[in-house]
C-alpha positions as CSV (number, residue, x, y, z in Angstrom):
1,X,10.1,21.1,13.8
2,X,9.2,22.5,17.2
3,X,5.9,21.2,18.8
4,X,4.3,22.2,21.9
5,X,2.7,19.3,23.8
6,X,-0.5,19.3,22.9
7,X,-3.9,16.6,24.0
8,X,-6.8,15.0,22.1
9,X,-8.2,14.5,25.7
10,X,-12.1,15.4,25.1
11,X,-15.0,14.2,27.1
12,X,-16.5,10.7,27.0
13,X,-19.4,10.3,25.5
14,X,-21.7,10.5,28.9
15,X,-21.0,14.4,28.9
16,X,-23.3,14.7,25.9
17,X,-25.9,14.0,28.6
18,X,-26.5,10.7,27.3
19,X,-26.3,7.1,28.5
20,X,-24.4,4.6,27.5
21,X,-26.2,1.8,29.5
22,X,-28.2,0.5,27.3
23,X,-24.4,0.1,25.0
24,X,-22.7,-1.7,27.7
25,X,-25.7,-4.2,28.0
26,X,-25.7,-4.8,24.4
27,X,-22.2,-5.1,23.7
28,X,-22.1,-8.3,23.0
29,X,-23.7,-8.5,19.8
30,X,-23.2,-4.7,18.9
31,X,-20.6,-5.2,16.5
32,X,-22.4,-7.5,14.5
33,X,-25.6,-5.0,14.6
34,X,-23.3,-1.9,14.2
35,X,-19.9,-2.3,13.1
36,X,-16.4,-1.8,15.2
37,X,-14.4,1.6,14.6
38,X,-11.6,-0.4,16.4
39,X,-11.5,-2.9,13.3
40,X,-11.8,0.3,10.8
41,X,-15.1,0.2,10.1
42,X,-16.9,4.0,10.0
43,X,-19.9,3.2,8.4
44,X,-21.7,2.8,11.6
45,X,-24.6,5.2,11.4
46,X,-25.5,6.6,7.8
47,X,-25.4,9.8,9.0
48,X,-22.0,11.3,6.9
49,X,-20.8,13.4,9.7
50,X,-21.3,10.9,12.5
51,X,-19.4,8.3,10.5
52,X,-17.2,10.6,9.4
53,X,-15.6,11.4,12.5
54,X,-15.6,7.6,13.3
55,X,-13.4,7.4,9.6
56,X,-11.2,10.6,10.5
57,X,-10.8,8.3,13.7
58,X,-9.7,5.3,11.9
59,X,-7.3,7.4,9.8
60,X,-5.6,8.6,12.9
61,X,-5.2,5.5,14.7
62,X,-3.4,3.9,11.5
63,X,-1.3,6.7,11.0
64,X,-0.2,7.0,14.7
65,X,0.2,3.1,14.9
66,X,2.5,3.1,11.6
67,X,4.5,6.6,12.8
68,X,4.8,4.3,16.4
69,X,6.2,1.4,14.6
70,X,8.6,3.3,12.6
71,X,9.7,5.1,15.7
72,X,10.1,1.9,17.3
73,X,12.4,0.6,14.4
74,X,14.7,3.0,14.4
75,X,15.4,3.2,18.1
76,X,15.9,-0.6,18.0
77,X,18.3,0.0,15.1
78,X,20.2,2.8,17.3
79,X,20.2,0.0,20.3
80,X,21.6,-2.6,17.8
81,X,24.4,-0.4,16.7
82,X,25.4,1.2,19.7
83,X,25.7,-2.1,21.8
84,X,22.7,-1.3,24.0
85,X,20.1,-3.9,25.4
86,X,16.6,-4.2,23.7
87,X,15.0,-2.3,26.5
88,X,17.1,1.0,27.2
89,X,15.8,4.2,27.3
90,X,16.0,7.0,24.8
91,X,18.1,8.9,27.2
92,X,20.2,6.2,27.6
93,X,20.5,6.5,23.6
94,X,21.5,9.7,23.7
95,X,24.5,8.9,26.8
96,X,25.8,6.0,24.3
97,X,25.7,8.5,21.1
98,X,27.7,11.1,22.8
99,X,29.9,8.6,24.2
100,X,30.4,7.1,20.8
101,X,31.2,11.0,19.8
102,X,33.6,11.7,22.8
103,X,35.4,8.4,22.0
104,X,36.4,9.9,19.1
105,X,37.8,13.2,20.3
106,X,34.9,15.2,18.3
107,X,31.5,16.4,19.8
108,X,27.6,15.3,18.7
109,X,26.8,19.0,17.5
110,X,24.3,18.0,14.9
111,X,22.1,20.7,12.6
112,X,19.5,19.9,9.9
113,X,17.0,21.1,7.9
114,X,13.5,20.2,8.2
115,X,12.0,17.0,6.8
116,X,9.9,17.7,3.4
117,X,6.3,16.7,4.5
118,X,3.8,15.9,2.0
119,X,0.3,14.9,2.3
120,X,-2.0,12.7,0.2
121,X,-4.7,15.0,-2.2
122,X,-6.5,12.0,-2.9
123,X,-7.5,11.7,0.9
124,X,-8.7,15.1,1.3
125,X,-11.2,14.3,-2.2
126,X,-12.4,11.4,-0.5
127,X,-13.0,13.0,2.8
128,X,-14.9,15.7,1.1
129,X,-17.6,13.6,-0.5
130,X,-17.5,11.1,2.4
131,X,-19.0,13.9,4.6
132,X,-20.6,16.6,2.4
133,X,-23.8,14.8,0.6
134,X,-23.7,18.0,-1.8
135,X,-20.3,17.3,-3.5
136,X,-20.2,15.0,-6.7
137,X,-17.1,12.8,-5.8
138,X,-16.7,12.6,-9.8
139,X,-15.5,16.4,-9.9
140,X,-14.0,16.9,-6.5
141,X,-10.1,18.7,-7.1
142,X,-7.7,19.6,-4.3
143,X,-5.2,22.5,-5.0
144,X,-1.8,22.1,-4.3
145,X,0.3,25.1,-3.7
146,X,3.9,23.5,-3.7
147,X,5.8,20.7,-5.1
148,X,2.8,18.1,-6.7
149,X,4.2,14.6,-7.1
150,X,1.7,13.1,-9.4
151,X,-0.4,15.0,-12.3
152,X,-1.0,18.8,-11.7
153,X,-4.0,20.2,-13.9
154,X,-3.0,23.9,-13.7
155,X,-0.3,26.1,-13.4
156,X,3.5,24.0,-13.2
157,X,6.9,25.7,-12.5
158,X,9.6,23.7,-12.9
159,X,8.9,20.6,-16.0
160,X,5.8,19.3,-17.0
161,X,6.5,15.5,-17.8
162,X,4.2,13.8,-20.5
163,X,4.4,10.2,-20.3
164,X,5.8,9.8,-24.4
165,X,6.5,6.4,-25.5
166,X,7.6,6.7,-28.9
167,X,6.9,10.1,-29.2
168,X,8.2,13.4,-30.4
169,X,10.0,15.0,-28.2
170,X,11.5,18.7,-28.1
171,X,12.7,18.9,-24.5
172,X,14.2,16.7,-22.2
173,X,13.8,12.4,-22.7
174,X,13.6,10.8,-19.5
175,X,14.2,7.4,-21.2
176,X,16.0,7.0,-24.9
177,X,15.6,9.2,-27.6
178,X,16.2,8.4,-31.4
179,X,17.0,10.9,-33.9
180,X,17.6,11.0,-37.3
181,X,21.2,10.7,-37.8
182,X,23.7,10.4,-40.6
183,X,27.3,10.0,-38.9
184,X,28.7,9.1,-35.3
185,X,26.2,6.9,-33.3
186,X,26.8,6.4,-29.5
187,X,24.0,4.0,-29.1
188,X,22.3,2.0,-31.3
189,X,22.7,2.2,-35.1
190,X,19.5,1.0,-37.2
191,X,20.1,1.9,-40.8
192,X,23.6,1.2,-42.4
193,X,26.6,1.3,-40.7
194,X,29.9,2.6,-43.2
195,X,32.1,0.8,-40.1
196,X,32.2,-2.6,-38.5
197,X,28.5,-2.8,-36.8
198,X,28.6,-5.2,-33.6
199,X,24.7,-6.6,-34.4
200,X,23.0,-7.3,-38.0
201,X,19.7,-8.0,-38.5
202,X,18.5,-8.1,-41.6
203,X,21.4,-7.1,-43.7
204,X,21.2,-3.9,-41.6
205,X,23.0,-3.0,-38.2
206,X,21.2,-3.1,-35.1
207,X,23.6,-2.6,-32.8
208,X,26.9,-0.1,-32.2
209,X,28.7,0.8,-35.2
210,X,32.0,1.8,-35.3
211,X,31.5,4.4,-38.5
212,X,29.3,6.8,-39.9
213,X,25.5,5.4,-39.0
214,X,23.0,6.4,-41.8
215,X,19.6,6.1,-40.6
216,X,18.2,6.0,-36.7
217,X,20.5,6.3,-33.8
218,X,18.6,5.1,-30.0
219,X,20.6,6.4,-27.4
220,X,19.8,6.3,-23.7
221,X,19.2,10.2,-22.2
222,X,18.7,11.2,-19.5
223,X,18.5,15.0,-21.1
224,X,17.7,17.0,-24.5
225,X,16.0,14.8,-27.2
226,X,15.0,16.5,-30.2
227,X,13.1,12.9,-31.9
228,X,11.2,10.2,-30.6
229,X,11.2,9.5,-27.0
230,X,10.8,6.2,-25.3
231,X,9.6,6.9,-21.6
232,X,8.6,10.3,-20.5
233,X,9.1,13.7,-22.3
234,X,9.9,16.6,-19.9
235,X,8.5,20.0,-21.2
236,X,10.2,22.9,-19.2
237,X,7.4,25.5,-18.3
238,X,7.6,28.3,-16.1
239,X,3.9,29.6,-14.6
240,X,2.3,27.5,-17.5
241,X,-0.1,25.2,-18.1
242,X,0.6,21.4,-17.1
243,X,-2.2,18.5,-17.6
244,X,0.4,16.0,-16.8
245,X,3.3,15.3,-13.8
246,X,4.5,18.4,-12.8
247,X,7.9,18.4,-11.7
248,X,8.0,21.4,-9.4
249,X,5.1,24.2,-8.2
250,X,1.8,23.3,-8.7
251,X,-0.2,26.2,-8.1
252,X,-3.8,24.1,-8.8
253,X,-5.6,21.2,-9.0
254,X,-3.4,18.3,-7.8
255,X,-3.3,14.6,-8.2
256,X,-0.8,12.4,-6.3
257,X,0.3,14.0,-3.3
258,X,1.1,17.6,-2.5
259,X,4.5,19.1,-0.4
260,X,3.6,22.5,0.3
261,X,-0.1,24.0,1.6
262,X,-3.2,21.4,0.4
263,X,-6.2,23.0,-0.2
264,X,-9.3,20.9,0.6
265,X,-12.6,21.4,-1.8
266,X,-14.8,23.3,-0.8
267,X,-17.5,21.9,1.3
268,X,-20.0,22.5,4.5
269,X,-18.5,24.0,7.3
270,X,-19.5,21.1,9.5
271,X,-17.0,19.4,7.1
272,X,-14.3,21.4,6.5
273,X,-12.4,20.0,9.9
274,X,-12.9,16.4,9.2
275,X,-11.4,16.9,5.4
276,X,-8.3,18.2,7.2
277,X,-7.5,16.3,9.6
278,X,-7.7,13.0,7.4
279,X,-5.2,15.0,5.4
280,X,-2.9,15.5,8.5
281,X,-3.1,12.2,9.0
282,X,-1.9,10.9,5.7
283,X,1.5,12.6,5.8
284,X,4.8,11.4,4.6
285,X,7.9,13.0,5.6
286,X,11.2,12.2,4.1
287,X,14.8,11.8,6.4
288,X,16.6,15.1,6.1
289,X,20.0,15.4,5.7
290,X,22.2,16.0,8.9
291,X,25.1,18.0,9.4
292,X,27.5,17.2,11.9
293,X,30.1,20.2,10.7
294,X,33.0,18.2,11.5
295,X,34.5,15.1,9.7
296,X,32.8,12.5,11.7
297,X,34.7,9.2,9.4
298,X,36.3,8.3,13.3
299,X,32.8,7.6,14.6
300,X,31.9,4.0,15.4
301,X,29.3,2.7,12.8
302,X,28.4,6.4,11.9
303,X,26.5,5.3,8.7
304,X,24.2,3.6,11.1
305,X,23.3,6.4,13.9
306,X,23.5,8.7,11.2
307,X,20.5,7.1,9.1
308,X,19.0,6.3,12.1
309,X,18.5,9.9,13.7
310,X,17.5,11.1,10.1
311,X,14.8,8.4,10.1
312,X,13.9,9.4,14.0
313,X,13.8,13.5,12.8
314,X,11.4,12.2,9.6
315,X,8.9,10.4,11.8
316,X,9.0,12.9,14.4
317,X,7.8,15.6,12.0
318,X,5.0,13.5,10.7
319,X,4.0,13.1,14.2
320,X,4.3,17.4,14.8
321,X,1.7,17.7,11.4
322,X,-0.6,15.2,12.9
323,X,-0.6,16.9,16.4
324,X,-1.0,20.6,14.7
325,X,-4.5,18.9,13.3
326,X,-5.7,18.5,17.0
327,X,-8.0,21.3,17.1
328,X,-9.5,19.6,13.2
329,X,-9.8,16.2,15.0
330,X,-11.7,18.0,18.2
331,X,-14.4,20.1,16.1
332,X,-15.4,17.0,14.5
333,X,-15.8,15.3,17.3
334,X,-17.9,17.9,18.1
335,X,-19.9,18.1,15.0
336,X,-20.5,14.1,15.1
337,X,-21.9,14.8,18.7
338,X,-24.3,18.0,17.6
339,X,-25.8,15.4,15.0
340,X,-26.9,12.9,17.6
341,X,-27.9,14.9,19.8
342,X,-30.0,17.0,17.3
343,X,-31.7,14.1,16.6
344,X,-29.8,13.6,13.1
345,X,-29.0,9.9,14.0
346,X,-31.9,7.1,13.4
347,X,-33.2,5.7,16.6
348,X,-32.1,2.2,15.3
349,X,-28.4,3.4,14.9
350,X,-28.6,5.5,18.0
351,X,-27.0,2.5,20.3
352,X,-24.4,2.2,17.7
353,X,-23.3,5.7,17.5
354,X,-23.2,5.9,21.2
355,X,-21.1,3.0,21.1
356,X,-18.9,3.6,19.0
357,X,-18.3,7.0,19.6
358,X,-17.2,5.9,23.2
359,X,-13.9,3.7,21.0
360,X,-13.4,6.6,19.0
361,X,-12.8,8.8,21.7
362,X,-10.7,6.1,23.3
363,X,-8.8,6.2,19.7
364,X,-8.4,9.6,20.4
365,X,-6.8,9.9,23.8
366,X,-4.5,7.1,23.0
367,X,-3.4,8.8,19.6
368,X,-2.3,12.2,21.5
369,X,-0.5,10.2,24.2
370,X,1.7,8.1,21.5
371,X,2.4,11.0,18.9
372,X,3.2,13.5,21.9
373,X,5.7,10.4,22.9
374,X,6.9,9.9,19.3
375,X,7.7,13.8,19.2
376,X,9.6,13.5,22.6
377,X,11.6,11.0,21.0
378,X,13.4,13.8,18.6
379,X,14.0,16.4,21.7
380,X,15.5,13.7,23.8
381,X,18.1,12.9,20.8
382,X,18.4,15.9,19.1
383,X,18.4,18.6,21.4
């Protein structure tokens, strides 16, 4: 994933034309009276899209402290295995890597695809009624168009899997299946078993039979069952209708979390920004695979670097989708601001949004300086 260096720097809060004076003298006791955004607390004003921005603040200082830790995890574990001291560089990395490479008569010429991303639908639902006082929270939906990991109420392409504990099953048992049998058994025989059976209970077997099994036969699949099914039932659909997991497309309403596009509800304007960039900021991207096109077995430790650069590429890309959200982050700053200085703030509140928004814009700055660092991190290494 290619980034462009991109900044969250924005104005402080005295460019509104306002004072924060009266804050400073206060500040003390203001986080009893108002509540800190630097200890995750948004609810500072009442006003949804003041404290909104203050929560799509919070969201991006958690994700950008987790993506930082990460980062910092697997650079330790590249240090560790390479030999190096707990404080060299990333370029430093990258000479030993190389080294490691030349050492064994083979260059680092390393491709891979790009990490899957997804994002969390659940955040953008919650985002959506957070700031928008006109949407129910009890029939907010968020449409997926890609791969939905959870339950997708609409169109599925791929399998639709119905949780199906002992239940009938004409597709594909994700769990064990029992059918109706009167012969060979390879599983478990309950009925009578014509053979030696290796459990009785009963008078009857309940275990593996050795003969013809007359009766039920449970056999752990992981494939076609056509009787009951103990765990999940796979339906295979193609463009239909799936009110359960779907194990593919989901082209709908999406529950879980969504690789592909997520399409927020729709809400006010003044909102739309602030529902996606809290969904930028909830995404997970998984370690690619790497191709090194060469038999790399002569490698020092090449299990090690090798999960280790996959790890790097995988935070690095949640980083990039967190970056490409600056502009979502920057409008809502903007919006928050409008509403105090239309007047949309109480005057008891109005010390504690000035406050506060004077952190969050702190939150802010810091954020685009460690992602844009975290990104930097994959184009020293992987080049």
């Amino acid at each position: 994933m290619k980034i462009g260096k991109k900044s969250l720097v924005v104005p402080t809060i005295l460019a509104l034309g306002l004072s924060t004076t009266s804050c400073e003298i206060l500040e003390s006791c203001l986080e009893c009276l108002c509540g800190d955004v630097d200890q995750g607390q948004s609810g500072i004003t009442g006003n949804p899209k003041v404290d909104s921005f203050f929560a799509a603040a919070i969201a991006l200082d958690q994700s950008t402290e987790l993506a930082n830790q990460k980062m910092e995890d697997a650079l330790a574990d590249l240090r560790a295995v390479l030999g190096l001291s707990e404080t060299a560089t990333v370029e430093e990395i990258r000479t030993a890597i190389d080294a490691a490479f030349t050492d064994a008569g083979i260059a680092f010429n390393m491709t891979y695809e790009p990490a899957e991303c997804r994002a969390d639908v659940e955040v953008a639902a919650r985002a959506a009624a957070e700031c928008d006082v006109t949407v129910d929270p009890g029939e907010v939906s968020v449409v997926c168009e890609g791969r939905c990991e959870g339950t997708c109420q609409a169109t599925c392409t791929g399998e639709c899997r119905l949780p199906s504990i002992d239940a009938y099953c004409e597709g594909t048992c994700h769990g064990s299946c029992s059918v109706d049998v009167t012969g060979a058994c390879y599983g478990t025989c309950n009925g009578t078993c014509s053979g030696t059976c290796s459990v009785t209970e009963g008078g009857e077997c309940a275990g593996s039979c050795d003969g013809t099994c007359t009766g039920t036969c449970d056999v752990a699949v992981e494939g076609s069952c056509t009787g009951e099914c103990q765990g999940e039932c796979g339906i295979d659909v193609s463009g239909g209708e799936c009110n359960a997991q779907c194990e593919g497309s989901c082209e709908g309403h999406c529950e879980g979390s969504c690789e592909g596009t997520v399409i927020p509800p729709s809400v006010d304007a003044d909102c739309q920004a602030q529902v996606e960039a809290r969904v930028n900021a909830s995404v997970e991207c998984d370690p690619p695979e790497l191709d090194f096109g060469v038999d790399t077995s002569s490698v020092e430790n090449m299990a090690q670097i090798s999960h280790s650069l996959a790890r790097v590429l995988a935070i690095s890309a949640e980083a990039g989708v967190i970056l490409e959200g600056v502009d979502d982050f920057v409008t809502t700053l903007g919006t928050a601001a409008d509403a105090i200085i239309q007047g949309e703030v109480p005057n008891n509140k109005l010390v504690c949004a000035l406050a506060e928004m004077d952190d969050a814009i702190a939150i802010l700055n810091q954020a685009s300086v460690t992602l844009n660092t975290i990104v930097q991190v994959q184009a020293t290494l992987v080049l």
